[in-house]
C-alpha positions as CSV (number, residue, x, y, z in Angstrom):
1,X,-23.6,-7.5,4.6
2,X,-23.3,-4.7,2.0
3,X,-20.2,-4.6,-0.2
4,X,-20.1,-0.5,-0.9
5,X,-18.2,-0.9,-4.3
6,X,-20.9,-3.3,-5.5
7,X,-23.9,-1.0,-4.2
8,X,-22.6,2.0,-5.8
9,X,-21.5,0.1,-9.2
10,X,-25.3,-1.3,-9.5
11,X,-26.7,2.5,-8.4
12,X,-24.8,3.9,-10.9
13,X,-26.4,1.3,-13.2
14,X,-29.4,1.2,-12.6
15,X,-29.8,4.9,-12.0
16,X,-27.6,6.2,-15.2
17,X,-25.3,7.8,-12.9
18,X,-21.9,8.7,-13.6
19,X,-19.5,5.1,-12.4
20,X,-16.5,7.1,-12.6
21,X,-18.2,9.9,-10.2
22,X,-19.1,6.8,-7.9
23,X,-15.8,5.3,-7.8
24,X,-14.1,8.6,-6.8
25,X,-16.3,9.0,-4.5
26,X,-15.9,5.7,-2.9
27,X,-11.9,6.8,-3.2
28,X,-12.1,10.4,-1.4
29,X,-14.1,8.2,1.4
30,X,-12.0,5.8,2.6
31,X,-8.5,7.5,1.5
32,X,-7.2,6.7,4.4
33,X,-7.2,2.9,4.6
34,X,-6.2,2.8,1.0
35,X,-3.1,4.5,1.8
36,X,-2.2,2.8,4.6
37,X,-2.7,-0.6,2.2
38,X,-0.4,1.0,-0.4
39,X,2.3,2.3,2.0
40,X,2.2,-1.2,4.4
41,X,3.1,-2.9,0.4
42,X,5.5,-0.8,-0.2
43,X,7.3,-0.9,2.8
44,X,7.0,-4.8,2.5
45,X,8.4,-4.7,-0.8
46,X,11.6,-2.6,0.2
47,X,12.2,-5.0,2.7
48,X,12.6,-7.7,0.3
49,X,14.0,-5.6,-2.2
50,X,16.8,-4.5,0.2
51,X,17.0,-8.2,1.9
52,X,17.3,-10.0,-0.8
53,X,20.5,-8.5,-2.6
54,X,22.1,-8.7,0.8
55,X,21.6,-12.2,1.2
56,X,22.1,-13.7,-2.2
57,X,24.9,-11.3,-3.8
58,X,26.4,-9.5,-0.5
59,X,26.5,-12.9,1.0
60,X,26.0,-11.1,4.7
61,X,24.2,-13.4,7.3
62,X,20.3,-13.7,7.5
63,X,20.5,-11.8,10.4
64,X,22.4,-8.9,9.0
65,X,20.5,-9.0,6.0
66,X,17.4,-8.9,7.8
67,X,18.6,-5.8,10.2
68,X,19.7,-3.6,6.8
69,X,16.5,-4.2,5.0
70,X,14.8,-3.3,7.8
71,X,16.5,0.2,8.3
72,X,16.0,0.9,5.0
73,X,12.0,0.0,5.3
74,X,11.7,2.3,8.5
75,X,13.8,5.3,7.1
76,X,10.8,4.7,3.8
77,X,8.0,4.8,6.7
78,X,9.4,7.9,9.0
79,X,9.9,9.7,5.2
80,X,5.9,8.6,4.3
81,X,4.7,9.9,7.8
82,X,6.9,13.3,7.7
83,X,5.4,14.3,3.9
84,X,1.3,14.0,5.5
């Protein structure tokens, strides 16, 4: 199997073509998994950002804590969706 990043890294290389060119490239073409990689951590993170104050200094159950943080990680998600 065929990494792309590697392929296009020793192209550029070996070819004298532009790695920064490549690397875009490689960006524009799979745009969309990367974002859905970025936004899937940074829902994640909210949730334990938001969790973990609720727990430890609100002192509300697990469960509570768990429900809030996981408002607040959807609301970030329907927010992501509705600015495509």
């Amino acid at each position: 199997m065929k990494v792309d990043f590697v392929h296009v890294s020793m192209d550029a290389i070996l070819n004298g073509g532009d790695p920064m060119a490549n690397i875009r490239n490689l960006i524009r073409k799979h745009y969309d998994v990367l974002a859905y990689l970025f936004f899937g951590v940074l829902t994640t993170a909210v949730n334990y950002i938001v969790y973990l104050p609720c727990y430890n200094l609100l002192h509300l159950s697990a469960a509570v804590s768990n429900v809030v943080a996981w408002i607040f990680a959807v609301v970030l998600d329907i927010l992501v969706r509705f600015m495509e």
